[in-house]
C-alpha atoms as a printed R data frame, in Angstrom:
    type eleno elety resid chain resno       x       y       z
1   ATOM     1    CA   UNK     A     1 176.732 108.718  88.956
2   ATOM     2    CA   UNK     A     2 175.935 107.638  92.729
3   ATOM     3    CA   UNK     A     3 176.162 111.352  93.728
4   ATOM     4    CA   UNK     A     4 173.628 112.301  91.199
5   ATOM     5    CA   UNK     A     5 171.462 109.509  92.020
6   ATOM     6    CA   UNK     A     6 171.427 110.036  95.847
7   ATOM     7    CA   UNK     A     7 170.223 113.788  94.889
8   ATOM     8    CA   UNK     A     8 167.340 112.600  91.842
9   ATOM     9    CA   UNK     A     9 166.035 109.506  93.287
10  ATOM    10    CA   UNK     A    10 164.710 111.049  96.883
11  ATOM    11    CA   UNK     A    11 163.646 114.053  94.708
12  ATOM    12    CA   UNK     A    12 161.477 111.974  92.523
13  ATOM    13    CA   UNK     A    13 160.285 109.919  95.248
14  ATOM    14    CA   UNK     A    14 159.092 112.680  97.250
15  ATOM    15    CA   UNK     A    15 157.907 114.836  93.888
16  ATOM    16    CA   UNK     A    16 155.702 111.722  93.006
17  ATOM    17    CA   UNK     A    17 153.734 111.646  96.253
18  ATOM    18    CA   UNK     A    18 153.403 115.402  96.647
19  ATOM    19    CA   UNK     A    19 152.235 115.841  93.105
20  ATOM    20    CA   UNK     A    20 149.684 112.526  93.577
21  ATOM    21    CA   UNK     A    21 148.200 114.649  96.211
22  ATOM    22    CA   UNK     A    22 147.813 117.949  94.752
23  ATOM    23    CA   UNK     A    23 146.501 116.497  91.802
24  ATOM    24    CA   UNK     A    24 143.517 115.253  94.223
25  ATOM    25    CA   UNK     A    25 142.866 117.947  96.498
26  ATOM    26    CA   UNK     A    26 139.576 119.592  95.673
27  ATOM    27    CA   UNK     A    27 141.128 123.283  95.630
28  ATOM    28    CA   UNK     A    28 144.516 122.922  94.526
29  ATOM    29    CA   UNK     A    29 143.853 120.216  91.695
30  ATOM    30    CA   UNK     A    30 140.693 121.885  90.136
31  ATOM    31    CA   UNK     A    31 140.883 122.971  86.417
32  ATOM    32    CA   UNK     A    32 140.920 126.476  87.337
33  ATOM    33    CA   UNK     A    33 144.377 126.655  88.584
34  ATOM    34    CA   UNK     A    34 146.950 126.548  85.421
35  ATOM    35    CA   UNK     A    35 148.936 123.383  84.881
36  ATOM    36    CA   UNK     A    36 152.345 125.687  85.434
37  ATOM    37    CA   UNK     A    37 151.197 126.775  88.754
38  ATOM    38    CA   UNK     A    38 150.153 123.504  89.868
39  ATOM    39    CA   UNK     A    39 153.642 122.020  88.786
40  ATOM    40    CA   UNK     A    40 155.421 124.883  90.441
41  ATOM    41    CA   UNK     A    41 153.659 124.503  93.682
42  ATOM    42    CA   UNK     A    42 154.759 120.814  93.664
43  ATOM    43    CA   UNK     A    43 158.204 121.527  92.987
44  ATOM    44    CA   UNK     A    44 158.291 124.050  95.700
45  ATOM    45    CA   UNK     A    45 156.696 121.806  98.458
46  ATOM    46    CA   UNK     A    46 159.471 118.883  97.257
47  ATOM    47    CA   UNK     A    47 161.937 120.816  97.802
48  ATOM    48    CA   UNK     A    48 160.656 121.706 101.244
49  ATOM    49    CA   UNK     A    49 160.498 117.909 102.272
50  ATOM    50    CA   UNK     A    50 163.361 116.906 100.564
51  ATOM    51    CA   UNK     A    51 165.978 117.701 103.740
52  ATOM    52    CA   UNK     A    52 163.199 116.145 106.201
53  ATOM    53    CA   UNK     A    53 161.910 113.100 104.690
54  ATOM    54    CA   UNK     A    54 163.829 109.964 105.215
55  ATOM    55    CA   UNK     A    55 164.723 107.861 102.307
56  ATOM    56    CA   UNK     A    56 165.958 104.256 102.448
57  ATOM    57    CA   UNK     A    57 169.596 104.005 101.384
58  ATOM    58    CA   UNK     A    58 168.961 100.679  99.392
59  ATOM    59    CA   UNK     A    59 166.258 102.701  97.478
60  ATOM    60    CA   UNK     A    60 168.920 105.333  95.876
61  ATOM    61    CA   UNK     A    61 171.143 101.794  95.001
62  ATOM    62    CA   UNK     A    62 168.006  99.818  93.614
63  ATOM    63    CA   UNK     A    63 168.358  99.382  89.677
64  ATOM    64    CA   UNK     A    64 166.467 102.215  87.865
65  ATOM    65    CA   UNK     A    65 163.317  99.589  86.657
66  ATOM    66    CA   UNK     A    66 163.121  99.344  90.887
67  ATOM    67    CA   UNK     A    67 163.010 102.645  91.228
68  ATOM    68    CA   UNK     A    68 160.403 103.806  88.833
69  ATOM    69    CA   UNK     A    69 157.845 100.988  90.245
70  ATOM    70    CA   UNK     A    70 158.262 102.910  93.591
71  ATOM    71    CA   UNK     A    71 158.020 106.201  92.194
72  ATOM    72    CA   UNK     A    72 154.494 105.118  90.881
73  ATOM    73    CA   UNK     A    73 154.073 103.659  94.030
74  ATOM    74    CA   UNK     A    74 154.402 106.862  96.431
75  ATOM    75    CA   UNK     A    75 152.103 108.876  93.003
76  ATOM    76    CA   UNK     A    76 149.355 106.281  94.402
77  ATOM    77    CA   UNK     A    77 150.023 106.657  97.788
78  ATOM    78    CA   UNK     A    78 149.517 110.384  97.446
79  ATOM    79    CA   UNK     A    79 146.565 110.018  95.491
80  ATOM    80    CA   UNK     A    80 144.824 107.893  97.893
81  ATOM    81    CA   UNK     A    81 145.270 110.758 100.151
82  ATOM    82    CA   UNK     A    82 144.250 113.832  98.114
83  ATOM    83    CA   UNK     A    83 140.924 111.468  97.194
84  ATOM    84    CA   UNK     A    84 140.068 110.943 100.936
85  ATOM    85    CA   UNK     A    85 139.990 114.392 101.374
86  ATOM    86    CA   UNK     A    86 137.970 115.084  98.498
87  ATOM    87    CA   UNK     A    87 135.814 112.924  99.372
88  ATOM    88    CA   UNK     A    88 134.996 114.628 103.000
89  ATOM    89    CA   UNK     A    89 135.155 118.273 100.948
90  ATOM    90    CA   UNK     A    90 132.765 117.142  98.894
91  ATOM    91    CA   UNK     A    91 130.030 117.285 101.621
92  ATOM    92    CA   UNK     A    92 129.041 120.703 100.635
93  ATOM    93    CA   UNK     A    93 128.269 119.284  97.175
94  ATOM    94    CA   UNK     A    94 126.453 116.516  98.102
95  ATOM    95    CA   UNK     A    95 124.515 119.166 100.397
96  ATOM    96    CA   UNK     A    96 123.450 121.547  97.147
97  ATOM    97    CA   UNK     A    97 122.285 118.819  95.234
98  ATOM    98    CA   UNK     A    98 120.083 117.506  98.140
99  ATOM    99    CA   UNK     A    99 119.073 121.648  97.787
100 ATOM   100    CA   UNK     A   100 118.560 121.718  94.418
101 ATOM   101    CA   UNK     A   101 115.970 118.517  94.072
102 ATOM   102    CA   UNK     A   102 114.002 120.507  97.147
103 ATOM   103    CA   UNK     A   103 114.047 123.851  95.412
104 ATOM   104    CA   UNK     A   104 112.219 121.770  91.806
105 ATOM   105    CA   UNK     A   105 115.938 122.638  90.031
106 ATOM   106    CA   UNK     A   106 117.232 119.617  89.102
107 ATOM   107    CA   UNK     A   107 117.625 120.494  85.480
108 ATOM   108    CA   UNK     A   108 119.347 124.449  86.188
109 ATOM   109    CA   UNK     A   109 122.460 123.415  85.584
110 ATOM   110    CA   UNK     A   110 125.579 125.230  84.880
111 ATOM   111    CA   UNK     A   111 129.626 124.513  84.195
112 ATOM   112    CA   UNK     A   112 131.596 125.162  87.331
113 ATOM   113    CA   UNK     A   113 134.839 126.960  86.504
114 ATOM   114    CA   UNK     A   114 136.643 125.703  89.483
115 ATOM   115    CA   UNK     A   115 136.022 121.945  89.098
116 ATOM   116    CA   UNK     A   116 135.167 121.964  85.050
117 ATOM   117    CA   UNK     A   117 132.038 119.647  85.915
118 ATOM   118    CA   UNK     A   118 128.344 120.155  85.548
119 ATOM   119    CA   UNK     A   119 126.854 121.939  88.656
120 ATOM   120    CA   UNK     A   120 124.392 124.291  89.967
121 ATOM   121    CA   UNK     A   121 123.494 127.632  91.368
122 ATOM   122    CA   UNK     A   122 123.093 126.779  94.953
123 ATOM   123    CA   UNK     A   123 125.466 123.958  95.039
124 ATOM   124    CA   UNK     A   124 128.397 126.257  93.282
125 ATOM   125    CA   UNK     A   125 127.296 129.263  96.012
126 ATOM   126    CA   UNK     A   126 127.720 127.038  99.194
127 ATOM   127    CA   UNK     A   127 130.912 125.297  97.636
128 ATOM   128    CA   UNK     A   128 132.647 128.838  96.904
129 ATOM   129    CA   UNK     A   129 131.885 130.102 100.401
130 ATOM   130    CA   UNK     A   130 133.071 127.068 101.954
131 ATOM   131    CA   UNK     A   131 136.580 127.173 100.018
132 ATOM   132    CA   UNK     A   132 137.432 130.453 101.004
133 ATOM   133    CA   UNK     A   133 136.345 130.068 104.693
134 ATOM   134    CA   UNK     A   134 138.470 126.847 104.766
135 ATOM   135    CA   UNK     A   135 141.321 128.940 103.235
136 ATOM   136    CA   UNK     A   136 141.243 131.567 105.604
137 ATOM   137    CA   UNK     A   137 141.442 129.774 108.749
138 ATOM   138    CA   UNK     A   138 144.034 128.029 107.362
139 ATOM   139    CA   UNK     A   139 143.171 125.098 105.648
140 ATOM   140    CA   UNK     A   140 146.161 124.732 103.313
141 ATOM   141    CA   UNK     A   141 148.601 124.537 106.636
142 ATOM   142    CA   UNK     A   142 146.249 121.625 107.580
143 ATOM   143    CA   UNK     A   143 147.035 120.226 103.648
144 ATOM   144    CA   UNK     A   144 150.474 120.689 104.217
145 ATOM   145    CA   UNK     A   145 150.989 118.790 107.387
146 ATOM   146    CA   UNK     A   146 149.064 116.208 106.456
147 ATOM   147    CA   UNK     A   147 151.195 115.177 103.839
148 ATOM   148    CA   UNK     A   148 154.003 115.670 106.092
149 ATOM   149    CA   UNK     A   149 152.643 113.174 108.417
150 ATOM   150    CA   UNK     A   150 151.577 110.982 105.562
151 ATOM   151    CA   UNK     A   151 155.755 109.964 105.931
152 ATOM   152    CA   UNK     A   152 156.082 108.774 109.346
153 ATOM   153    CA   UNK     A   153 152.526 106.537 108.797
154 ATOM   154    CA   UNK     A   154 153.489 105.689 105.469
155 ATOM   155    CA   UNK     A   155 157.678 105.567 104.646
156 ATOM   156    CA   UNK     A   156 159.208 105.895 101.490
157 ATOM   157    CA   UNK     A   157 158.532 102.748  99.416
158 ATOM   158    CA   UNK     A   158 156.312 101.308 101.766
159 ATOM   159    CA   UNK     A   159 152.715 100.458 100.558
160 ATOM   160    CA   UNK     A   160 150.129 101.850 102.447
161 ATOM   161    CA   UNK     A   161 148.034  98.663 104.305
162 ATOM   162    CA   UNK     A   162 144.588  97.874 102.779
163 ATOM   163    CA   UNK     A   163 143.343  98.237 106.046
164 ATOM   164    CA   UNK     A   164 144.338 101.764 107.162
165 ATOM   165    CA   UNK     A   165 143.972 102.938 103.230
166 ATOM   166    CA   UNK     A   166 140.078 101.454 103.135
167 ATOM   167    CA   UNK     A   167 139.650 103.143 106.860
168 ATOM   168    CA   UNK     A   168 140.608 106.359 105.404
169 ATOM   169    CA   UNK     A   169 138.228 106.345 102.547
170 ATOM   170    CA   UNK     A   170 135.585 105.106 104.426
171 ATOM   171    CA   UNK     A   171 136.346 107.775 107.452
172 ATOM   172    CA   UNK     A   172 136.128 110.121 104.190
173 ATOM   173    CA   UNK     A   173 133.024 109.164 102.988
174 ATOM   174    CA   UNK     A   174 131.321 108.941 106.576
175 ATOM   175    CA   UNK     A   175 132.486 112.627 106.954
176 ATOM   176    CA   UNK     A   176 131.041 113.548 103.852
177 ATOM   177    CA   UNK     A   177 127.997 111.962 104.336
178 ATOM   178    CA   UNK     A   178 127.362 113.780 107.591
179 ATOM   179    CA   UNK     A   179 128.649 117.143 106.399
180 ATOM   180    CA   UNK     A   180 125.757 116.674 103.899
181 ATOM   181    CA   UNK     A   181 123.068 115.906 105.933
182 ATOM   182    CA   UNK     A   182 123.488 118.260 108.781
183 ATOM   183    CA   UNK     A   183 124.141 121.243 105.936
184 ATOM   184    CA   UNK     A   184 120.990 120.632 104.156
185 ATOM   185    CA   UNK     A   185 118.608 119.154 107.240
186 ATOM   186    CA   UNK     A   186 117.207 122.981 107.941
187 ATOM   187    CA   UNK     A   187 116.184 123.329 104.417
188 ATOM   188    CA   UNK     A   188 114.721 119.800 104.223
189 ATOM   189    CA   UNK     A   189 112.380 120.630 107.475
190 ATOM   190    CA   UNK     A   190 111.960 123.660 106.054
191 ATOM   191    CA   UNK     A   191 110.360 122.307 102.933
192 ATOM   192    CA   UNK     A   192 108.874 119.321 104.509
193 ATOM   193    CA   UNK     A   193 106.176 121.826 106.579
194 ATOM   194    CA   UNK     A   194 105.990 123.884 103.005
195 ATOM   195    CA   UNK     A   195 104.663 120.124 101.639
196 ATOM   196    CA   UNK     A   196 102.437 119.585 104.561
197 ATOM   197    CA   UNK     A   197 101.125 123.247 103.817
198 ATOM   198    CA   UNK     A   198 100.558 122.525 100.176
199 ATOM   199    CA   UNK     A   199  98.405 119.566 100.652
200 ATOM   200    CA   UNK     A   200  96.425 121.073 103.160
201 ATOM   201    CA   UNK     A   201  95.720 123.609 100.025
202 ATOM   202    CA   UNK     A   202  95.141 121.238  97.569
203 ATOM   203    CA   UNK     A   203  92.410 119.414  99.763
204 ATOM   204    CA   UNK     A   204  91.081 122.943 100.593
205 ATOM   205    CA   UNK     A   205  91.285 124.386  96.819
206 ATOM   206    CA   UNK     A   206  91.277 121.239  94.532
207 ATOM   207    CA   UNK     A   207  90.870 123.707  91.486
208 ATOM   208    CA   UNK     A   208  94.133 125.418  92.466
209 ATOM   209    CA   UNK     A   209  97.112 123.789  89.880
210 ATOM   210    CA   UNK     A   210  99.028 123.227  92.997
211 ATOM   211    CA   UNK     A   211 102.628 122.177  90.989
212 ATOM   212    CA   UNK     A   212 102.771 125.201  89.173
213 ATOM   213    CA   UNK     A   213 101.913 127.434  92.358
214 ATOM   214    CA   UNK     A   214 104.246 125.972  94.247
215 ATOM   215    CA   UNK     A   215 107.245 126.531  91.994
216 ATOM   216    CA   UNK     A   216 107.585 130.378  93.366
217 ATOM   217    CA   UNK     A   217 107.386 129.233  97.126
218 ATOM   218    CA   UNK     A   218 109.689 126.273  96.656
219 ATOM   219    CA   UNK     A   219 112.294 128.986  94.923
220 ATOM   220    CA   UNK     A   220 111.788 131.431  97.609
221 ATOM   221    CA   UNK     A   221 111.914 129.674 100.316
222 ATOM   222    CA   UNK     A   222 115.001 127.809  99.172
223 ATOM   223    CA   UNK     A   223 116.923 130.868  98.519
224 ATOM   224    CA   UNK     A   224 115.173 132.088 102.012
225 ATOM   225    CA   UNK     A   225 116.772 128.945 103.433
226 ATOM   226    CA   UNK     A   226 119.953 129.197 101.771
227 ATOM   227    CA   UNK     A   227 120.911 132.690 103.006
228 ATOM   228    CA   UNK     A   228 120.303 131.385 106.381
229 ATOM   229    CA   UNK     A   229 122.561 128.617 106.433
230 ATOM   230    CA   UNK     A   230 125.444 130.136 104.915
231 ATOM   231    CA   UNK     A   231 126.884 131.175 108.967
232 ATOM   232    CA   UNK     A   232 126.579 127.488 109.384
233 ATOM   233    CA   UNK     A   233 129.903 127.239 107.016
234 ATOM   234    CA   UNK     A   234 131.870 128.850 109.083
235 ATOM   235    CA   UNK     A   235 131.302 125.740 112.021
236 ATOM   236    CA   UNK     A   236 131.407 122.945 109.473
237 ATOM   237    CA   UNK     A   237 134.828 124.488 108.154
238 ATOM   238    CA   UNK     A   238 136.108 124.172 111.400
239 ATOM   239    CA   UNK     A   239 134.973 120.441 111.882
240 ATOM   240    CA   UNK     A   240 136.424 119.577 108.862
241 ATOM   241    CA   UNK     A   241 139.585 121.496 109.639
242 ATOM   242    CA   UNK     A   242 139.728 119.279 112.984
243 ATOM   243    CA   UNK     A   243 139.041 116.397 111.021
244 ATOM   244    CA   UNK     A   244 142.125 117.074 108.706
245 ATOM   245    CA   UNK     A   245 144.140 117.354 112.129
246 ATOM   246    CA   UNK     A   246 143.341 114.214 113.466
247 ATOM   247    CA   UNK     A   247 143.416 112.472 110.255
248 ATOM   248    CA   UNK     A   248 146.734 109.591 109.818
249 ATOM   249    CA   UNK     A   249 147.042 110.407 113.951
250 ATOM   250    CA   UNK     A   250 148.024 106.979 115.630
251 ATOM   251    CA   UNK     A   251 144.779 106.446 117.925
């Protein structure tokens, strides 16, 4: 029995915090990717840790009751993680629906089959393009090690501290926030001067229904604007990969 529990209980421990954060990542836990592959993957990735993670010895004597609290612990723990990068991923979201209000379409929406929630057009374009840029320079190694490091900050059984775990959201959300911005700030210029120009028309030609004119421009111009922006990806994937690096690194 206490050579079948030192094998289970640092495999459940570990399972439980690598599954937490898969479940949360923005690529790896969207509805897209089948349950089976999903469990496999964190399977795979525990089994990987197992021989390199430390585990307290009085955790793989604790009575089982003991043990299952801290399993649900370390499924939090890896949670909080996979959230705090969702939150900075979700940048290029925020970005395409600042897009979508400046291009007049707010109500064009459409299911996204990679997250299962209501999206649109633009939004779904820049968020595709970013995922597989982030993927190719190697994004999932960044993932990977992160959670690695996620140990040494955060042992076994250990509760994160408010603190650091509010820090990280809030680094998260700061990153996301600024992602955001500097993604859709062209476009908003862009249609700032095409509201100047407007209202210079509609003082010039008060007949002219200057709402329904303006629909093709604002359309054009935001798919103009769109196409443009899309090299910009490839320089925000990087700051987010660098991000990732430094993220849980002691300062």
């Amino acid at each position: 029995m206490d050579a079948l529990a030192t094998l289970v209980i640092p495999l459940m421990l570990i399972l439980a915090r690598v599954s937490g954060f898969l479940a949360a990542l923005p690529v790896f836990g969207w509805k897209l990717a089948p349950v089976r592959v999903k469990a496999g993957l964190a399977v795979v990735l525990t089994l990987v840790f197992v021989p390199v993670v430390p585990v307290d010895p009085a955790l793989v004597e604790a009575a089982w009751p003991v043990v299952a609290l801290v399993v649900v612990r370390e499924a939090v723990t890896g949670a909080g993680l996979g959230v705090a990068i969702a939150v900075a991923y979700a940048g290029v979201r925020q970005a395409g629906m600042i897009i979508k209000r400046q291009m007049g379409l707010a109500v064009a929406q459409e299911i996204d089959p990679m997250s299962g929630e209501k999206s649109q057009p633009v939004g779904m374009l820049l968020e595709m393009c970013f995922t597989v840029l982030f993927l190719a320079s190697g994004g999932h190694r960044l993932l990977l090690t992160l959670v690695a490091r996620s140990w040494a900050v955060f042992p076994v059984g250990q509760w994160p501290e408010a603190g650091v775990a509010a820090q990280a959201v809030l680094e998260g959300g700061v990153t996301m926030l600024t992602f955001a911005l500097r993604l859709a700030a062209p476009m908003v210029a862009a249609f700032l001067v095409l509201a100047v120009v407007l209202a210079i028309l509609a003082r010039i030609l008060p007949e002219m229904n200057i709402l329904i004119a303006s629909l093709p421009l604002r359309i054009g111009l935001g798919l103009f604007m769109a196409a443009a922006i899309l090299p910009s990806l490839q320089t925000f994937t990087s700051e987010l990969g660098d991000w990732v690096n430094q993220f849980l690194v002691p300062s």
